[in-house]
C-alpha positions in Angstrom: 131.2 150.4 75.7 131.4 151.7 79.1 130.3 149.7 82.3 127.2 151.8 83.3 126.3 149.2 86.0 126.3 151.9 89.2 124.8 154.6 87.3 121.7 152.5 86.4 121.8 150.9 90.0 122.2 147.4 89.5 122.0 145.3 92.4 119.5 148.1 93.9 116.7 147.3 92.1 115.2 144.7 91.1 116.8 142.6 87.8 113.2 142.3 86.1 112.4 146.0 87.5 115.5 147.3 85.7 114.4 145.2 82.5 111.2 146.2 82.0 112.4 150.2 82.6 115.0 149.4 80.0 112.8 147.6 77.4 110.5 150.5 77.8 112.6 153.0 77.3 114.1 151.2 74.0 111.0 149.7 72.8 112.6 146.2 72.0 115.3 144.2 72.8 117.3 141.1 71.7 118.6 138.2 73.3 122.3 138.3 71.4 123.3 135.3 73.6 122.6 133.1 76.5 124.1 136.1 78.6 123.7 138.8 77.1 120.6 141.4 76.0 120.8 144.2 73.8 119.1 147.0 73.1 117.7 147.8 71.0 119.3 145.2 69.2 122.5 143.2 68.3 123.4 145.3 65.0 122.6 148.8 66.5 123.4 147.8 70.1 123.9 150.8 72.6 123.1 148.9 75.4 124.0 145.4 76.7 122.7 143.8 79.9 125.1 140.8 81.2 123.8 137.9 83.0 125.6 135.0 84.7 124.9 131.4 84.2 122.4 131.5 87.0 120.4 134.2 85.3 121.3 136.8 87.5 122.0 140.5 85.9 125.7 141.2 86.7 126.9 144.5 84.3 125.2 146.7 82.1 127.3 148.1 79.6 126.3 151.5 77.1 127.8 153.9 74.8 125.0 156.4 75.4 126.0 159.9 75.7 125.7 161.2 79.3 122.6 163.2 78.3 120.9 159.9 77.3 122.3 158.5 80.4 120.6 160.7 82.5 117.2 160.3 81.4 117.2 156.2 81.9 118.6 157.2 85.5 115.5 159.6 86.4 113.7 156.7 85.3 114.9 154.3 87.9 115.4 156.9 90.4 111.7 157.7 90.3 111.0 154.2 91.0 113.4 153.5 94.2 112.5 157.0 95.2 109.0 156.3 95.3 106.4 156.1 98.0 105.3 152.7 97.7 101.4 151.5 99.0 101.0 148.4 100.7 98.1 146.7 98.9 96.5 143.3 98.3 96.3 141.5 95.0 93.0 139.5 95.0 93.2 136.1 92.5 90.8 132.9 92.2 93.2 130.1 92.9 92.0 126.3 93.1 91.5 123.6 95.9 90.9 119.7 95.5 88.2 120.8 98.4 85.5 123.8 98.7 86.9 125.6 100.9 84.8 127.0 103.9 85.7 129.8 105.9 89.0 131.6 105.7 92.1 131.9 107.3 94.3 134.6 107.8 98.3 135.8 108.0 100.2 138.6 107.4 101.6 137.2 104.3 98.0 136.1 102.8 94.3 135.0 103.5 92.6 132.7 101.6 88.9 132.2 102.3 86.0 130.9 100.2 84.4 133.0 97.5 81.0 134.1 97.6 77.9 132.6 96.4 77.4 134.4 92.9 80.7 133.0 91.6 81.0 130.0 89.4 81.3 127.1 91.1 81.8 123.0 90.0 78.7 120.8 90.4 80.6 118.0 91.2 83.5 117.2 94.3 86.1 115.7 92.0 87.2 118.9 90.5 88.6 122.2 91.2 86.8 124.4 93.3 87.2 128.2 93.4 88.6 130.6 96.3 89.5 133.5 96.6 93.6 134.3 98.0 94.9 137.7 98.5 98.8 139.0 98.9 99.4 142.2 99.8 102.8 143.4 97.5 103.8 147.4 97.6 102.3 149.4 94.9 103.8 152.1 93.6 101.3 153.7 90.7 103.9 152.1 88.3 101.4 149.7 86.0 104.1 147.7 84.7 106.6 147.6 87.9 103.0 146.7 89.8 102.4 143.8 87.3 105.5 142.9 88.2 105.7 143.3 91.8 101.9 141.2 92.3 102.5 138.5 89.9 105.8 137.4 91.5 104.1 137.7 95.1 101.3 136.0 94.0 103.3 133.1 92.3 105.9 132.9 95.6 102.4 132.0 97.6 100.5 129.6 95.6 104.0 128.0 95.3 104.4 127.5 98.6 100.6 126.8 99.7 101.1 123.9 97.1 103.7 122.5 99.3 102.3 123.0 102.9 98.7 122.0 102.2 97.3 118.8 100.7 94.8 120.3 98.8 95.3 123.7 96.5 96.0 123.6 93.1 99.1 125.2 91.5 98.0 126.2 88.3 100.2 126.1 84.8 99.6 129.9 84.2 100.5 128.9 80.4 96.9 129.7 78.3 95.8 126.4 77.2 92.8 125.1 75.1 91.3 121.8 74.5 88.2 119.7 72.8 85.3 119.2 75.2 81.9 120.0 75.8 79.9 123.5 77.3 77.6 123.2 80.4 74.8 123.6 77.7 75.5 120.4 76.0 74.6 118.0 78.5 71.2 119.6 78.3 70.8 118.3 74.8 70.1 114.9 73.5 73.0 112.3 73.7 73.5 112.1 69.5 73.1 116.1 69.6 76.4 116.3 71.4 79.3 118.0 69.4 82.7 118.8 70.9 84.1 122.7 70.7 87.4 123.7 71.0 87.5 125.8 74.6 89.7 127.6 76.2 90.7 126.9 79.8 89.9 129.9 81.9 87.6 130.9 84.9 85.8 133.8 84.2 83.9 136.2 86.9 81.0 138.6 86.7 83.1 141.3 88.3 87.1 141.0 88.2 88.1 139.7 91.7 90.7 142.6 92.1 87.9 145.3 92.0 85.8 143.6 94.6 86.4 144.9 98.5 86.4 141.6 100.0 87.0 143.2 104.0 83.3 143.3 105.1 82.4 140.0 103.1 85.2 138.7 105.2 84.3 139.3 108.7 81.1 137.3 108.7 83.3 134.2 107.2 84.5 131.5 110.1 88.0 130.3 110.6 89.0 127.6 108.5 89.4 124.6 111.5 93.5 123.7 112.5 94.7 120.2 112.6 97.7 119.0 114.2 100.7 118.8 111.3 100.9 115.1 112.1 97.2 114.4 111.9 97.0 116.7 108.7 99.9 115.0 106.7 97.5 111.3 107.3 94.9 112.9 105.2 94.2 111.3 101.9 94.0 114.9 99.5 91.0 112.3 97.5 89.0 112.1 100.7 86.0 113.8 100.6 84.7 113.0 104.1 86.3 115.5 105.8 86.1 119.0 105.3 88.6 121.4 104.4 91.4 121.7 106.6 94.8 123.1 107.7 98.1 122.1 109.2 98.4 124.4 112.2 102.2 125.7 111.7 100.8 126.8 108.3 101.8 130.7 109.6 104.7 129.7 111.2 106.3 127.9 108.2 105.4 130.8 106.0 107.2 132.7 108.8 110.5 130.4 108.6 110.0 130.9 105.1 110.8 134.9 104.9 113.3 134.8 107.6 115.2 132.7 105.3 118.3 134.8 103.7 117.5 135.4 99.9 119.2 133.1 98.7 118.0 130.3 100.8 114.3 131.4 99.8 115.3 130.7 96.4 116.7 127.7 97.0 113.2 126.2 99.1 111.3 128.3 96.4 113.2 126.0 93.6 112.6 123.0 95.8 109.0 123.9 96.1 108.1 124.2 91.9 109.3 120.8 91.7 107.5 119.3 94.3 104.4 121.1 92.6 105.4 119.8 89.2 105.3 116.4 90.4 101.7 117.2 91.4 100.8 118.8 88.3 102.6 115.8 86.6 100.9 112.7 88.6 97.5 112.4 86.1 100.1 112.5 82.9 103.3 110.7 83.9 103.7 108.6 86.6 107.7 108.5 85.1 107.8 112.4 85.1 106.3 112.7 88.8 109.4 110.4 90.7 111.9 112.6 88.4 110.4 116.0 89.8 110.0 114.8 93.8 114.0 113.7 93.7 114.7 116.7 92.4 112.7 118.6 94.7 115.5 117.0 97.4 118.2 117.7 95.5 117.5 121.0 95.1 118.5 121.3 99.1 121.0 119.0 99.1 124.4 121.2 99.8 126.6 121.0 97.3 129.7 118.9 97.8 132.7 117.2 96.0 131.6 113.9 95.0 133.4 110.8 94.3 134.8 110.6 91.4 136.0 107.8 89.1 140.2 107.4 89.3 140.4 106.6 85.3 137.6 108.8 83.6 136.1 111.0 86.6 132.7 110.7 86.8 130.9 110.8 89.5 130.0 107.6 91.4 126.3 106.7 91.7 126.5 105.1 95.0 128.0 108.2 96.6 124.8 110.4 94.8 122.4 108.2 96.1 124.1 107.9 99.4 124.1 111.6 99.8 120.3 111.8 98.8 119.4 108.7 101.3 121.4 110.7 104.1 119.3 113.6 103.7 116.2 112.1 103.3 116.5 110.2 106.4 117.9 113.2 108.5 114.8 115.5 107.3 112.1 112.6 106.9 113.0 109.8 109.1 111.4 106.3 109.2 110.7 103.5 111.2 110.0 100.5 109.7 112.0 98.3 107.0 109.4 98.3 104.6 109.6 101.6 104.4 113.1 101.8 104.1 113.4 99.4 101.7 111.0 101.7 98.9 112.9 104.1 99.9 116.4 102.7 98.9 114.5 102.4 95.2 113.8 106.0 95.0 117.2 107.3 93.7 117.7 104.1 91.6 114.5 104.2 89.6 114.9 108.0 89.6 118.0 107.2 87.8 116.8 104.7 85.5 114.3 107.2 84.3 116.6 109.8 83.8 119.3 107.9 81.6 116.0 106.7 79.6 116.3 102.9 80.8 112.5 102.4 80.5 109.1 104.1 81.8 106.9 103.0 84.6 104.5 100.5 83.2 101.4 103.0 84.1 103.2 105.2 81.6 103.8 102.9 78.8 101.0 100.1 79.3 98.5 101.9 81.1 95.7 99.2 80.8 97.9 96.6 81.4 96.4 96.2 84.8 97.7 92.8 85.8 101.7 93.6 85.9 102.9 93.3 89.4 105.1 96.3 89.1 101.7 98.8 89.0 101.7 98.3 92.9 105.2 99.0 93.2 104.9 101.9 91.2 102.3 103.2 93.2 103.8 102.4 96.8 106.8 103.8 95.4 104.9 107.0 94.4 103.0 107.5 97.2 106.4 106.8 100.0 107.8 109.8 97.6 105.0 112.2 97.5 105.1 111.4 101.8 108.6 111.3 102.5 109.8 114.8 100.3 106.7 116.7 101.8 107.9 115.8 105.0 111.9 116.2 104.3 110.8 119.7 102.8 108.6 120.6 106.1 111.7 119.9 108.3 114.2 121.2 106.1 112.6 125.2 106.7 111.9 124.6 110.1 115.7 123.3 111.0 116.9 126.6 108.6 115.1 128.8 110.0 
């Protein structure tokens, strides 16, 4: 096979971009290896897209004739050559608050939706708004899929970490056993479960709705101080629905970052969300996910290693985390420092599979001193990597 990689203008367009043009134009695909796709498969293979370890596509290699060649290149052409729209995608997302008002940034406005929509009767749950993300369109319905879902994604990612109260979803379908609004009109013994699927469902889809007038009549959402906003309890109810007020400028440090240092927060960010998503399953899972969200920044650097067998030395990992930690999200006090200096060991313990937390394994064992700990220990985490992270983008930016 011949490397094709500049006449199908790799590294110009997007990797997924290029996929989905290829798959397309092939109608399937296989993965032959953890590097390597072929089309249309491994046995009759006339086209192979390489990746590297990180995922990233590298070379593209075909024994197409030229003729064949130059249709898949007026393919991709006619998308880098295109005029591309600047429009919003319009999605329900989910805060631990209602949300009243709206506020609004060149990269995104959330505000609250309107009064027809489905909405919780309760304050303990998830409550509805409406965010919008303007991506470029280009009359493509596939490289438009792809183009709003990932800018979509990149902000409910990062609103996850910069505000103590909207949901992240898991965009994985799921269903479970529970009951319909209409059962709890009916009599207690009447009651039957029903297997339902987890979705939020609309009158008119969001995207079709022209949301700009509705808008104008909507207040701002009020701005807090970043300090004063990061002493809010995300359960407390008594105060409305608020925001930090660097929550544009962060989002600005954010895109000003080089590409590869948005991945990088971006990474740091889905952990730091997966320890949220995590909290109400596995108290064990949660620490795991907020280290990691730290050592997803942490530079890379030759550790020390063992002079007999050359692994690398513990106390020189956690001494690197610690260091970080306290240059991003300093503290004051020795309590404080002292739950700290557990983090990267209990982390650790988890890891290797030396035991669970006790809210994990005994959860009704409510008298084991270690349930506080857990929970201070939790809660200095949740805190301190928040923090860390918040620094981190506004030192790099």
């Amino acid at each position: 096979m011949n490397d094709v990689s500049k006449n199908l203008s790799v590294g110009e367009i997007a990797d997924a971009e290029l996929m989905h043009i290829l798959l397309t134009h092939f109608g399937c695909s296989q993965y032959s290896s953890s590097s390597l796709i072929d089309f249309p498969d491994f046995d009759k293979s006339v086209l192979s897209a390489h990746f590297s370890k990180a995922g990233q596509l590298t070379k593209i290699s075909s024994s197409l004739e030229n003729e064949q060649l130059e249709i898949l290149q007026h393919q991709i052409r006619r998308v880098l050559k295109a005029t591309p729209n600047l429009v919003n995608d319009k999605s329900v997302q989910f805060s631990g608050k209602p949300i009243i008002g709206k506020f609004e940034c060149q990269y995104f406005s959330i505000f609250e939706i309107d009064e027809t929509a489905p909405k919780p009767a309760m304050m303990l749950a998830d409550h509805p708004f409406v965010l919008e993300v303007p991506f470029l369109e280009i009359g493509d319905s596939g490289i438009d899929s792809i183009r709003r879902i990932k800018a979509r994604n990149e902000i409910v990612l990062l609103l996850g970490l910069f505000t103590l109260d909207t949901r992240v979803p898991n965009n994985r379908s799921k269903f479970f056993w529970g009951l319909d609004s209409g059962d709890f009109e009916t009599e207690t013994e009447k009651r039957r479960s029903k297997w339902l699927q987890k979705i939020y469902l609309y009158e008119e889809r969001v995207s079709d709705i022209d949301w700009a007038e509705y808008k104008v009549s909507l207040p701002n959402i009020r701005l807090i101080e970043d300090r004063e906003y990061l002493s809010i309890s995300s359960i407390s109810f008594s105060e409305p629905y608020v925001l930090p007020k660097s929550l544009g400028k962060m989002f600005s440090f954010y895109f000003s970052l080089p590409d590869s240092r948005r991945k990088q927060f971006l990474r740091a960010s889905y952990w730091f969300n997966h320890a949220r998503n995590s909290i109400s399953e596995s108290s064990s899972a949660t620490l795991i996910s907020l280290v990691q969200a730290i050592e997803t920044l942490i530079p890379n650097q030759p550790s020390a290693r063992c002079s007999e067998c050359g692994a690398a030395i513990g106390s020189q990992l956690k001494k690197t985390f610690l260091d970080f930690l306290n240059a991003y999200a300093p503290i004051s006090n020795s309590s404080s420092s002292n739950v700290r200096n557990l983090l990267y060991d209990q982390r650790s313990r988890l890891v290797h599979g030396d035991g669970l937390f006790v809210s994990d394994q005994d959860i009704f064992n409510f008298s084991n001193p270690k349930l506080g700990q857990e929970m201070e220990l939790t809660q200095h985490a949740f805190q301190s990597v928040r923090v860390a992270l918040w620094n981190w983008l506004d030192r790099n930016e």
